[in-house]
Structure formats: structure tokens, C-alpha cells
N, C-alpha and C positions, 0 to 999 in steps of 0.2 A: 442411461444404464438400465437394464431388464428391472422392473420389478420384483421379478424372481429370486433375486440377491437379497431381499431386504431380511427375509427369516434368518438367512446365514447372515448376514449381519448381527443380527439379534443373539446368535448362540456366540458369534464370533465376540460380540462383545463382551458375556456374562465369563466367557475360557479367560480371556484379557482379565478381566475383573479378580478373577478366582486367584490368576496367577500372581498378583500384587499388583499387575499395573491399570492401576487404578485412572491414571491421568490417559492412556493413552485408547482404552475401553470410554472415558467420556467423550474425547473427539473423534473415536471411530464414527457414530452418529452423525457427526457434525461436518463432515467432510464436506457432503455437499455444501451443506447451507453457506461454507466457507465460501466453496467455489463459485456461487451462485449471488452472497450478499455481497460480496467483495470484500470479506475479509483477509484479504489476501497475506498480511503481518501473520498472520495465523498459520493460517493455511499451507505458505513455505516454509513453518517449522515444522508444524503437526505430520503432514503428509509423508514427507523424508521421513520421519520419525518411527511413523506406524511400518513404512516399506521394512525398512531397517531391521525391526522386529519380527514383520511377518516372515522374514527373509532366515532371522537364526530363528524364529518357531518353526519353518518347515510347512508354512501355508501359505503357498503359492495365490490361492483365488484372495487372499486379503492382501499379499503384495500387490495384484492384477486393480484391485479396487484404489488402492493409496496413491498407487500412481497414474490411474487413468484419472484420481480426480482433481491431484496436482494439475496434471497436464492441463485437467479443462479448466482449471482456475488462471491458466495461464492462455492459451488459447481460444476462449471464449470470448469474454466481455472486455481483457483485456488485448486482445487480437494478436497476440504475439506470431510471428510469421517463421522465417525463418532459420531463428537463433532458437526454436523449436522445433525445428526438422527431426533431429536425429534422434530425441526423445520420442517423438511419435514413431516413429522407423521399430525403435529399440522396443517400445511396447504391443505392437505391434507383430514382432517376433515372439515377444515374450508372450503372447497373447495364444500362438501355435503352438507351445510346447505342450508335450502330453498330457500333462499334468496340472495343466490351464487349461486349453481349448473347451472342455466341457463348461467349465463354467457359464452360464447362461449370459453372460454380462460381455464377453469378449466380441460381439460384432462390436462395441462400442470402439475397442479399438481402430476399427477400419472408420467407422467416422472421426474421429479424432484424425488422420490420418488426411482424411478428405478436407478437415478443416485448416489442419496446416500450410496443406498446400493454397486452398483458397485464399489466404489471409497473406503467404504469401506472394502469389502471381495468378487468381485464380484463372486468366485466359490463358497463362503459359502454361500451369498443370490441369487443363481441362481433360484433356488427354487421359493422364495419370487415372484424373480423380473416375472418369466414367468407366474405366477397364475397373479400377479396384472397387470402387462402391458396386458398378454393374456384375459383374461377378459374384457379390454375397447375397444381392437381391436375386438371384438370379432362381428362382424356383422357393425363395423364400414367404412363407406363408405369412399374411397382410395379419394373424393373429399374436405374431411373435412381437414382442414389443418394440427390439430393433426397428423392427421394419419401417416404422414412421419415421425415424431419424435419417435413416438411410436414405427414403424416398426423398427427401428435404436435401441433401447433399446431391443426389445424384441430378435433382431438378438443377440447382443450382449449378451443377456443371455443364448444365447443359446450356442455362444461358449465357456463361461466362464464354461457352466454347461459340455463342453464336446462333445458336440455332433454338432460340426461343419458343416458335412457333409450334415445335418441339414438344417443348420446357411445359409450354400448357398443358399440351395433349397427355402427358405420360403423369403431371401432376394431377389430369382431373381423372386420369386413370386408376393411380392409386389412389384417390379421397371415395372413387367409387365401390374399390376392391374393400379398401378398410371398412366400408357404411355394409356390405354384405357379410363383411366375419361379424357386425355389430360392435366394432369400432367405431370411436372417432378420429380424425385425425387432428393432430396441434395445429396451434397454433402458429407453430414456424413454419407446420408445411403449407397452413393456409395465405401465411403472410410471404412465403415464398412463392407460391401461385401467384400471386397478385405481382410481386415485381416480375416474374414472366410475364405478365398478359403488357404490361406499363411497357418493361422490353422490346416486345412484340406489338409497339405502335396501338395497342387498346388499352388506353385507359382511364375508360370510360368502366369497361370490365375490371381492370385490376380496382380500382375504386368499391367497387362492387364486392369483388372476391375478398377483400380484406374487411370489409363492413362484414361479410359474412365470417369471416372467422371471427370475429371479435370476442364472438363468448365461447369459443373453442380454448380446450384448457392448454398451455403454454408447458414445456420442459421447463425454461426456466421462468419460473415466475417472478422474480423482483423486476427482471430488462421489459416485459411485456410492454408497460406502460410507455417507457421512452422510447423503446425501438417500434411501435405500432403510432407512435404520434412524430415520429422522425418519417415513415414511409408515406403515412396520411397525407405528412404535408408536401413532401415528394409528389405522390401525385397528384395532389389538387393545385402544386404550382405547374405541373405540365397541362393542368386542364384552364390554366388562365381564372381558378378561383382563386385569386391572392388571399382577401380576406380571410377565410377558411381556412387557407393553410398559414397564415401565418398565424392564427390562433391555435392548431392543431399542432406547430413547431415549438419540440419543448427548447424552453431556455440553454442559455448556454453554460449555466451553473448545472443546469440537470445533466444535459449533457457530455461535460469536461471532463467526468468522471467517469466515461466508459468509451474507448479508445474504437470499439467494433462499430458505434453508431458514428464518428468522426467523418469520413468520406460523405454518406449520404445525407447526413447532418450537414455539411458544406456545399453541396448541392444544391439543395433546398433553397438555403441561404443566395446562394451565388441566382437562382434562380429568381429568387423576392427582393432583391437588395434595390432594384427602380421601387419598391413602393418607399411611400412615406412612412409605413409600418416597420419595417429594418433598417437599422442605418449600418450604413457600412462604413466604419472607422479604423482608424490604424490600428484600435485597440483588438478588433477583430482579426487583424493581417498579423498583429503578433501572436494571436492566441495560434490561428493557423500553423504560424511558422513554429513553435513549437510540438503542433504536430506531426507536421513535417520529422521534424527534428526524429520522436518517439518514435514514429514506421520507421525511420533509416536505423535507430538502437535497436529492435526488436526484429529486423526482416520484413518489415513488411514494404518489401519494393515497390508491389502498385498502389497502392494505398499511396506510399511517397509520392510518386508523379502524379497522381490524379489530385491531391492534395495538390501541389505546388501549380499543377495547371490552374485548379478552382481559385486557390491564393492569386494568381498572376491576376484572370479576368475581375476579378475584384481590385485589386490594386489600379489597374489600367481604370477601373470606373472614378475611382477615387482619384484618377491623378497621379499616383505613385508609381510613375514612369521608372523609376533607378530600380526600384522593387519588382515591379513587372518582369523587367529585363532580368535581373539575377536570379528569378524564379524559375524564367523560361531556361535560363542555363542549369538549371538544379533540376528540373524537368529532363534538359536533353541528358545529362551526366546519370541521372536517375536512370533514364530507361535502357542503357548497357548495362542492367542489372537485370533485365527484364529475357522473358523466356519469345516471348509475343509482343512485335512492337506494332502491329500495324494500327495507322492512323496515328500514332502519336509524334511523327513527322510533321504531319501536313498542323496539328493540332499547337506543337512549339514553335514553328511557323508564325500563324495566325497569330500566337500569344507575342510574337518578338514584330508584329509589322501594326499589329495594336497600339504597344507601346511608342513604335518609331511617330505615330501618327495623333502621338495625344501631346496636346502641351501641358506641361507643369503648370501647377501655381504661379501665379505671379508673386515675386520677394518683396518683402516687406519694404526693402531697402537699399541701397548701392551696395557694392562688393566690400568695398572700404568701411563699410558700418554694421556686415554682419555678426562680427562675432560679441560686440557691442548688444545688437538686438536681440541674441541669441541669450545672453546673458539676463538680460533684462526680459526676455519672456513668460510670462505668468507660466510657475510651474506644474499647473494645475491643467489649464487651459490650453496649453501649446499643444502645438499637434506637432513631435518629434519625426513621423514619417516626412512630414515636408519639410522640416529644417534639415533633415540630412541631403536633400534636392540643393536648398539653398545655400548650403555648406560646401557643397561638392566643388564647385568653382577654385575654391582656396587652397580646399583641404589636396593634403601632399609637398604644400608650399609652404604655407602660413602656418607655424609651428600654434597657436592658440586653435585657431580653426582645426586643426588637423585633431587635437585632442577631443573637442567636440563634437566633432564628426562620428570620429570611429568610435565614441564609448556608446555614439548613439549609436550607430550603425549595431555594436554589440547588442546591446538594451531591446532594439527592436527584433534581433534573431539571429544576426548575421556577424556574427565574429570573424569571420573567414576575410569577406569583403575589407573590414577594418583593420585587419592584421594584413594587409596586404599593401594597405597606402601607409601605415604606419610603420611598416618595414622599407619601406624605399626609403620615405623620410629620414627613417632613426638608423639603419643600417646598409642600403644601397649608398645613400650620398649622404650621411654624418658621421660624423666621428660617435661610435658607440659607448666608447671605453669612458670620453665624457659627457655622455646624455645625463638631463636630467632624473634622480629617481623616481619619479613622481612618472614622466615618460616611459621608464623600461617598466615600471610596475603597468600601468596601462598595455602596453603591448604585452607584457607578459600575462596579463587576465583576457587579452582579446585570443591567445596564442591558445591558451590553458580552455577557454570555452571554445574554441575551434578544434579542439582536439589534434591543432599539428604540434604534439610533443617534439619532433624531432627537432622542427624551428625553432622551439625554444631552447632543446639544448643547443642549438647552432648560435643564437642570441646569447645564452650564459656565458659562452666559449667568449665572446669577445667583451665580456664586462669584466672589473677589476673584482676581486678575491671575494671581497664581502658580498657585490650586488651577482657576484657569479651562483654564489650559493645559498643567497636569498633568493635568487628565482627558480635554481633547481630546488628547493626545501618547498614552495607555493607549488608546482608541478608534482611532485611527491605526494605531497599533501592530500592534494586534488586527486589523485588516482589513489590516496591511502595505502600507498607505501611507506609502511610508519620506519624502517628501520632507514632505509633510504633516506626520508624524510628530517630521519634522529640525527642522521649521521650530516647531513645537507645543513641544517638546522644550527649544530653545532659546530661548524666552521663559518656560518656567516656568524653567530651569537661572538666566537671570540675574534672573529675581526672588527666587533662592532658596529653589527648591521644594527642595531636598533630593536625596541620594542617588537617590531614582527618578529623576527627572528626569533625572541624570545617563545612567543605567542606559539609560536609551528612548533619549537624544541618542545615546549612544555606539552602542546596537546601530541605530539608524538610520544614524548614517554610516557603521557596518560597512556595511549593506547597499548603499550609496549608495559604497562600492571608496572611502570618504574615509577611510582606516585610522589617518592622521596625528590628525585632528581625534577620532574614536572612542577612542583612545589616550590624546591628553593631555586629554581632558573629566575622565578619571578620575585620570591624575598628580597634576592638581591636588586632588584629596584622599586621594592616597596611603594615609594615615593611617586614613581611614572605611572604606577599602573593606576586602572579606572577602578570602579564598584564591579565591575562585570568581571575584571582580571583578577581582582582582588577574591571575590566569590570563589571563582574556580580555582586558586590557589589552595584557600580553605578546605574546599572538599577533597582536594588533593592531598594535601597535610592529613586529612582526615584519614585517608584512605592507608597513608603511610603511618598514622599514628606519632603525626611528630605534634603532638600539641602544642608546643613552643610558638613552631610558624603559626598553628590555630590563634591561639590567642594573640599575636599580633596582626594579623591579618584582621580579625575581631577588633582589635581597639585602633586599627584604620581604618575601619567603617563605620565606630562608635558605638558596636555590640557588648554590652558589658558582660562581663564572665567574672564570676564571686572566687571561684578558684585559681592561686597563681601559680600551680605545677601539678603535674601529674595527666591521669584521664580527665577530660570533661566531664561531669555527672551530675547533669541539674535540671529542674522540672521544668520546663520552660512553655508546658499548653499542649493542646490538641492537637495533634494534626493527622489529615491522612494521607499515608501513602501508596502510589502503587507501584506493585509488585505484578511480577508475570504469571500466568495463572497455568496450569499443566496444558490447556488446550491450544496454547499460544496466546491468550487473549490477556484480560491487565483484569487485578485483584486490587479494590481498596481496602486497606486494612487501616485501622484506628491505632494511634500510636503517642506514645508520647515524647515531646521533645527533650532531649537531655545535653544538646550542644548547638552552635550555629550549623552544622549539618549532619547529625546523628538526633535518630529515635530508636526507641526503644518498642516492636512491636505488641500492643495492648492487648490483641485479641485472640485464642487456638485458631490454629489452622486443622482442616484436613489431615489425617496419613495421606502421605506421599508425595505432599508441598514439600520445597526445596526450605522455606522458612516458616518459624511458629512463634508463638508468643515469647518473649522476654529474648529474642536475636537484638542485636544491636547494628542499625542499617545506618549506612551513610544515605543519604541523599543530596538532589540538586536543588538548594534551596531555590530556586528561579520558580516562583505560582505556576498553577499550571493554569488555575481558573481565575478573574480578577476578582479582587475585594469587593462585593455587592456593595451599593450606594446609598440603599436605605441602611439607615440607620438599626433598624429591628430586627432585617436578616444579617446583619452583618454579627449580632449577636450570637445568632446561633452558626455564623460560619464557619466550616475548620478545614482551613486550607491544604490544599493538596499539593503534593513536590512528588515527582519519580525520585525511585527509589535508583541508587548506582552501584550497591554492593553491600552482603551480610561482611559487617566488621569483627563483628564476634557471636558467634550464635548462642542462645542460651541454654541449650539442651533440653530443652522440655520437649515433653509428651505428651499428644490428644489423645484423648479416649472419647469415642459416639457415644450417646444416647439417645434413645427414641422411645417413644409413650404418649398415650393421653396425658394431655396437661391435665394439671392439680388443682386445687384452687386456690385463691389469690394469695390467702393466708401462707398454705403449704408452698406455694412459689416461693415467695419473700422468704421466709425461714430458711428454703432450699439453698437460693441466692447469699442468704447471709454468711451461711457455715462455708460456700467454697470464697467470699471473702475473706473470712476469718483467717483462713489457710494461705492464703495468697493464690490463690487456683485460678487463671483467666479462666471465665466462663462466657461462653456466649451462643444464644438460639439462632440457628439459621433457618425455621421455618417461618412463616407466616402466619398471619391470622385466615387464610386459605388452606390452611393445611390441615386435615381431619384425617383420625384413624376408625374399624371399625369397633362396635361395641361388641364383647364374645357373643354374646346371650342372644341381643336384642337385634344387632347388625344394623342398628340405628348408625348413622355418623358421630362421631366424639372428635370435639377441639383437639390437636397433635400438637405436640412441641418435641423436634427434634433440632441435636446441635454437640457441641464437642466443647470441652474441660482440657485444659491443658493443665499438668505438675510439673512440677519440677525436674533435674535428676537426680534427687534424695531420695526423693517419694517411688515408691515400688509400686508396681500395677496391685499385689494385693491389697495396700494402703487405701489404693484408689478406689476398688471393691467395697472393701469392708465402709469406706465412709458414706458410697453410694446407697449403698444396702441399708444402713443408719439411718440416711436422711430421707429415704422414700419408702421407709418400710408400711408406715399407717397411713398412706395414701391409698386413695380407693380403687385406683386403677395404677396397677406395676407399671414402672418405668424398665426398659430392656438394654442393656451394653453387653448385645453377645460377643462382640469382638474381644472385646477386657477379658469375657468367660472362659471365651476359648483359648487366650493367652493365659491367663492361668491354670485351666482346666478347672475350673470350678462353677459346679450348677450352670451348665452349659444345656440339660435339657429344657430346665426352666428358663431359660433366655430364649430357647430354642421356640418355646411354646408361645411364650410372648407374643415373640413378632409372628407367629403363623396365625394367633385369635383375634389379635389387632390389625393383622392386614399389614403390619409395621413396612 
């Protein structure tokens, strides 16, 4: 996005702030950072949020920013393909209308636009992407800040389309135009030369071209580091420096967490996997296969077959001939989704005449003693790729082995494959109606992670009353159809399905705010349930405010409560919890316990938080951090729980304040009088935080931070005590907002903060 936007950002924020929305004026700012750090929990709140608003404000160029940078939070790092088309389409449009286009920021649309498609299919919309990027470069001056992203797209179309040799020429074309307006060019555009020149059979050169961009500044700065040491190692295993690059390939924890480096990042690998330096293990073909998995939920079609191609040749190295094979069919099924299929014939091919030509492992043991061996294999140790080889012989037949099989076939990625022998088994040639439960719940989780819904209602249809509607109630569930789920839930509970049943009704009517109902499904078997079912009963009770079941749910986990009717309301320690914070992010607040899942919040909040001090929250008592093991921090530890809802709020009110701090003496005295009152107080500055002096324009120590009252306490109450307590301090304390809400000595507030810098 243009630089240009950033000032109208800045006023666009201060209008935001003026107007009261104080939450949505702080992540205006933050948009990128979201889009860029991976915040992305945030970021799909925030973003909708601001659109939303800018939409009934009548400011189009802040609509045009909110959602171009959703998109790229989405698009970017997470390569969304596309199940993102029609958003980019739609902004994109939105980007032409009159009352946009000016905006300095709108070529960003057409790259966004180029990156959908890329992330999609990018040799099937090479096409696309070179008419629509070449067209806005097309007389566009190398000084416009566009113009670097766009050269970086339009390069990249060019190699996807084939003609790299190209892809160089027009790349070092533009790093030349930029270097004469006294530009530089990014990082992407340099790290995108270099996979041209690698493309284009030199790379020798691209090795080069990408050492040289290395200290060229990056659009996004956090991926720099992993996507320039994924390409590094790219090229130096096509230059046959293993070593090198397998030091320069970041790990696959670094890695796992950014879905755009996946493809090339498997490459790499697939490329280093003969040394002794990578090992190539099942644990890697399942990580694979779950990305597989993420391209096919997101669009991103090539990405999917060239993943399962890379999976295949790696499996085939390893042995895992059954996997090879099912690859290469997830490969050919894959590429009729493709726009451009050339060479990926001859390519699944290869991948299926690999496999016909590799012999498996040899089995541990006869046919007759595998599922014995299977059993008896170090759970730790076993390599589950090859015992579904060794399984395969039985499985379909052998009612034990068949179980084995397919939960592993599941386990390793592949649900489809095991719901497919586990269906002939249990419903081509058994009687279904009396299958074991234990068997239709396995099919019915192989069914449920394969995503064929319809099978399994085809499977409910032929089971009896109760396991009919325990498996539609797991299906339900699993798609978070709560009412579905309620309803499902509650026909298998009274035909006596058993404890799940129970478990799916209760977390449906959680979800369905019916906490009474989710509560006592479980009371009534008090006795069967665990510590885990038992908990979330309680918070549920809680929520419904039936303390009754509270406290018995309490004295079946041996929590004592001093109280035997009524609210809970007792001190019961520290603790913090978090709460959501306006920018979509999580707030810890200090609180104190007053039941097995209610506190009572300890600290003011901000105007315009949803909760303040003395709300009374439920929470999920479950730690969120564990119990430290020394013994010394465990003293000072105060454990953390999310928070799950205000149960009753306490009505209080913040009021700011900001000033030079006092001195220690006038501190402490400060601090006493708003105990005295019951006033939560608390400093949110730091010992960082300095204001100026009038006079001298030296720096002075600052303390600013927010008082919450009650609602007895009047704002002038709050005034006149503040006015009391800091009147013989040597430097004023300022709470223009209180002034202004009363109208009183609003210029002296006013004056305040303009001498202190406040």
C-alpha cells in the first residue's frame, strides 16, 4: 500500500478517536502489523469492524484500507487461493468507483488481485494476471510506490506463464528504472529475480541476485527471514551444495506457520532428503499431507498437486509405496481443478510407476501375528506409515486388523482411504444395525474427517434409534450445527445413548446461551462424569446461575464452599484473567476469586472496554499457564483462566488521569484516600514514561492511568476528591475528560496537558 495513506491514516484516526470510538481508532494503526505478524485472531475481527464503520461514516478511502488489508492478512503469508477470488474481484471494483479511485493506495488492489490468482493456479491465470498487472504498469512511473509491487507480480507471471528468460530481462529492467528515479527496489522484487534466473536454468545467477537483495528493505518484514532462507536453500540444493542449504532451510516449526513458504519449502526438502542431514520420516509425509489438506480448504489447487507430487517422491524414497500410490491419485483428482495441466500427466505417471517398482518393508512377522505385533509395538518408536503396509493384507477381512488399519490410515491423513475399507467391511457385507459401537463410532470419525457427510447420513439411516442419532449429533457437532446438533443430541440422550450423547447435548446448548439445560443434562449423572465434565458443568451452572448444581458439582471434586444457598461470594486469591481487548487482541486483568468459576474484576478498565472493575466474570477454570516448579516463583504466581462471560457487571466508571508523578510520600497518601473509598486504582504507565517540564522543557517522571467509582459516586464527587488529593503537589495532575464531562475548569485541564506535553 502507497505510503501516501499514512497521514490520512493519522487524521483518519484522531476523527475515529473524537467520535468515541476509541477501540477502533487504536487498531486502525494496527491493521498492517495484524496482517503482516500473523495476528490474524485479530485481524478478522478488527478489519470487518473498521469496513463496517467506515461504511455508515461515509469514508470510502478507510473502507478501501480495511479491507484491502483483511484481504492481505488472508492472502499473503496465509496463501489463501481461491475461497478468496471474489473478495479480491469485489475490491477491486470497489477500488474504481469514483469516490475511491483517487485514493493513492488503490493500485494495491490490482496486486492483490494478481496474488489470488497466483496462489490459486498461478500458470492457469498467467494470462489474467499479465493483461491486469501489465496494464496499470503500463506508463506508470518507477517513482510511484505501487510500482515496485506490481513489477514483483507482473515478473512472477511471467515465470509461472513459462517464459522466464523473460521474467529476468523485464525484472532487471525495472530494478534499473527504480535505481534512476533514486529508488530502491524490495526485497520481493529482488528475491523474485532470483527465482527467475533459478527458473531460467541459472542459478548460479539467481544465487547471486538474491545475496544481492539481502539488505534491500522487504514490504513485509517479519516473512523476510523465512521466505529468503527457504529460497537460499532452493537454490543451493539445485547447485548440489547440500551442506549450505541445509543450513540455510529454516526448520519446520519455523516454517509450519506460514502456509505461502509450504510448496517451496517442500522442495527443498524433497530435494536434500538423500543426505544424511534430513531425514525423511512419516512424521514429515503426515505434516505434508496436512498441507495438502489446507490448499484443497483455501483454493489453492496448485499448490495441492505439487504438494502431493513432492509428498508422493518422498514417500516412494521412504518406502511408503500405499502412500505414493494414493498421492498420485490425489494428484491426478487434483489437477481437474487446474486451469494449465501440462506435464502434470507425464509427472503422475512417473509418481505411480515409482511406486509399482519399489518394494515395501519387509513385516515384522506372518499374517496371522500381525495384529498381535501391532499391538505390542513401542508406541513411541513404531513407524505407523509402515504398519498400515503391513496391515493392508487383512484389513477389510479381519474385523481387529481392519480397526487398526483405518484409524491409522486416519491418524496419518487419509480418512477417505479408511472409510472406504471400513464401509465394505461394516456396511457392504455386515449387518450394520448390529455392528459393534465402538466400530460405527470409528467409521463415523473416519467419515466425519473425510468430509463425506452424506455417507454418514447414509450409515445413521441404517443404525438403531439411539446409535442413529449419536452419529448424526458427532456430524452436527463437527460442522457446529448447534441446533441440529441439540436436537440430534437429544434423541440419542433419551434413547440412552450414553455419556457422549450427553457430552454433544450439553456443549450444544452451551453454545445455544441454554447454560440451565447444558448444566443439569450432566447433574443428572453426576456420578459418571470425570473432573473435566464435572468443571464444565460448574461453569455452566455458573453461567445459568443455578448455584445449587454449583455447589454440588464443587463437593464432587472436593472444592469446599463456606456458603450453603444462595450467590457464591467468597475470597478465594488471585487470579488473572483474560478478557478481549478492543483491537481483537486478549487483556489480562487482576481479579479476584469469589467462586469455583467467578472473579470479580480488581482493576479500571479504559472507556470503551465492554468490562471494568467490580463486573463479576465467569471463567474456564482449565490453567492456561502451568504451575511453575520452583518453589519461589510459584509464590508469586497468579494463575491465569479465560475469561467466558460478564455474569453481572458492576457498573462502575473510569476516569484518566495524567501528570508528572509526585513524590513518594504524595503517591502513597494519593493511593491511600482512593483505598479508603473503595475506588480501583491503577497506573498504566511506566517507569519509561516522562512528561515535559513548563518552564524548563527538561523531561519529568509521568504517571498516567484510570480510577474506577462506583455507580453512587457522581463524576463531580470524583472531581472534587481529585482536586483535594493533588491540590499541594508541585506539579498538577490533569483529568480533562471528567472536566469536560462536568463542565468544570476545563481550561485549566486544557492548559495542563498542552505544558506537560500530556
Amino acid at each position: 500500500m502507497d505510503v501516501d495513506i499514512w497521514a490520512w491514516v493519522g487524521e483518519t484516526q484522531q476523527q475515529l478517536s473524537e467520535a468515541g470510538n476509541v477501540g477502533l481508532a487504536m487498531a486502525l494503526g494496527d491493521l498492517p502489523a495484524q496482517a503482516y505478524e500473523g495476528r490474524y485472531p485479530q485481524l478478522d475481527v478488527m478489519a470487518p469492524a473498521i469496513a463496517q464503520q467506515a461504511e455508515s461514516l461515509e469514508l470510502p478511502w478507510l473502507e478501501f484500507y480495511a479491507r484491502y488489508w483483511h484481504l492481505m492478512g488472508r492472502i499473503g503469508d496465509r496463501a489463501q487461493g481461491a475461497v478468496a477470488i471474489d473478495d479480491a474481484r469485489q475490491l477491486l471494483t470497489f477500488a474504481q468507483r469514483e469516490d475511491v479511485r483517487d485514493c493513492p493506495a488503490t493500485p494495491a488492489a490490482v496486486e492483490a488481485m494478481a496474488v489470488v490468482w497466483a496462489n490459486t493456479d498461478g500458470p492457469g491465470y498467467a494470462g489474467e494476471r499479465l493483461e491486469t498487472v501489465g496494464a496499470f504498469l503500463e506508463g506508470m512511473s518507477p517513482e510511484r510506490p505501487a510500482f515496485c509491487g506490481l513489477v514483483t507480480q507482473y515478473v512472477a507471471a511471467l515465470v509461472d506463464a513459462g517464459k522466464a528468460g523473460e521474467a529476468v530481462t523485464y525484472a532487471e529492467s525495472a530494478v534499473e528504472r527504480l535505481r534512476t528515479a533514486g529508488r530502491e527496489a524490495s526485497w520481493e522484487l529482488g528475491a523474485e529475480g532470483a527465482r527467475a534466473l533459478l527458473a531460467a536454468g541459472r542459478a548460479d545467477d539467481a544465487l547471486g541476485a538474491l545475496q544481492a537483495a539481502a539488505d534491500l528493505a522487504p514490504d513485509d518484514p517479519p516473512a523476510k527471514a523465512h521466505r529468503e532462507g527457504v529460497r537460499r536453500a532452493l537454490i543451493l540444493a539445485e547447485l548440489g551444495r547440500t551442506a549450505e542449504a541445509v543450513d540455510a532451510l529454516p526448520d519446520l516449526d519455523v516454517v509450519g506457520e506460514h502456509p505461502r513458504v509450504f510448496v517451496e519449502w517442500s522442495r527443498a526438502v524433497a530435494k536434500l532428503a538423500g543426505s544424511s542431514q534430513i531425514t525423511n520420516t512419516w512424521q514429515l509425509g503426515r505434516v505434508l499431507r496436512q498441507w495438502i489438506d489446507y490448499f484443497g480448504m483455501m483454493g489453492g489447487y496448485r499448490a495441492r498437486v505439487e504438494l502431493a507430487l513432492v509428498a508422493g517422491d518422498l514417500a516412494v524414497a521412504r518406502k511408503g509405496v500405499w502412500q505414493a500410490r494414493l498421492l498420485a491419485d490425489l494428484a491426478e483428482s487434483g489437477a481437474a481443478e487446474l486451469r494449465e495441466t501440462s506435464g502434470l500427466g507425464e509427472r503422475v505417471a512417473a509418481l505411480r510407476g515409482a511406486a509399482d517398482a519399489t518394494s515395501e518393508p519387509e513385516a515384522p512377522g506372518p499374517l496371522s501375528e500381525r495384529v498381535g505385533l501391532f499391538d505390542a509395538a513401542d508406541g513411541f518408536n513404531a513407524d505407523p506409515e509402515k504398519w498400515v503396509g503391513w496391515l493392508a493384507p487383512l484389513s477389510g477381512s479381519d474385523l481387529e486388523a481392519t480397526r487398526r488399519h483405518t484409524t491409522t490410515l486416519g491418524f496419518l491423513g487419509f480418512p477417505s482411504a479408511g472409510a472406504d475399507i471400513y464401509w465394505k467391511l461394516l456396511v457392504d457385507s455386515g449387518d450394520t444395525a448390529s455392528a459393534d459401537p465402538d466400530d460405527v463410532a470409528y467409521l463415523t470419525t473416519l467419515l466425519i474427517e473425510a468430509r463425506q457427510d452424506e455417507r454418514l447420513e447414509q450409515l445413521a439411516a441404517l443404525l438403531p434409534h439411539a446409535a442413529q442419532h449419536l452419529a448424526l449429533a458427532r456430524l452436527h457437532s463437527a460442522r457446529e450445527r448447534w441446533p441440529e446438533t441439540l436436537d440430534a443430541a437429544e434423541h440419542a440422550v433419551a434413547a440412552g445413548a450414553g455419556i457422549e450423547a450427553r457430552r454433544l447435548l450439553s456443549g450444544a446448548a452451551q453454545q445455544l446461551d441454554h447454560n440451565d439445560r447444558a448444566a443439569g443434562v450432566l447433574l443428572e449423572v453426576l456420578d459418571e462424569l470425570t473432573d473435566e465434565d464435572i468443571w464444565r458443568m460448574i461453569v455452566m451452572a455458573t453461567s445459568a446461575e443455578d448455584w445449587d448444581t454449583v455447589r454440588k458439582g464443587a463437593a464432587k471434586i472436593g472444592m469446599p464452599i463456606k456458603s450453603k444457598e444462595g450467590p457464591i461470594e467468597e475470597e478465594m486469591g488471585l487470579i488473572r484473567l483474560i478478557l478481549p481487548a478492543p483491537d481483537g487482541g486478549q487483556r489480562q486483568v487482576l481479579s479476584i476469586r469469589t467462586g469455583p468459576a467467578t472473579a470479580r474484576l480488581a482493576l479500571p478498565q479504559p472507556r470503551g472496554m465492554d468490562y471494568n472493575a467490580g463486573d463479576l466474570v465467569v471463567f474456564d477454570p482449565q490453567l492456561l499457564e502451568p504451575v511453575p516448579e520452583d518453589p519461589q516463583e510459584q509464590q508469586n504466581f497468579v494463575p491465569p483462566f479465560a475469561a467466558v462471560r460478564i455474569l453481572r457487571p458492576g457498573g462502575y466508571t473510569s476516569y484518566f488521569f495524567d501528570g508528572a508523578a509526585p513524590s513518594e510520600e504524595d503517591w502513597a497518601e494519593f493511593t491511600e484516600v482512593m483505598a479508603e473509598r473503595g475506588w480501583p486504582m491503577w497506573v498504566y504507565s511506566d517507569e519509561n514514561y516522562t512528561v515535559t517540564h513548563p518552564t524548563s522543557g527538561e523531561p519529568l517522571p509521568g504517571v498516567f492511568g484510570w480510577v474506577a467509582v462506583p455507580p453512587d459516586v457522581s463524576a463531580s464527587e470524583v472531581d472534587a476528591l481529585l482536586d483535594d488529593a493533588t491540590e499541594r503537589w508541585v506539579h498538577p495532575l490533569a483529568w480533562l475528560d471528567l472536566a469536560r464531562e462536568i463542565d468544570v475548569e476545563i481550561e485549566r485541564h486544557e492548559r495542563i496537558v498542552k505544558e506537560y506535553g500530556l
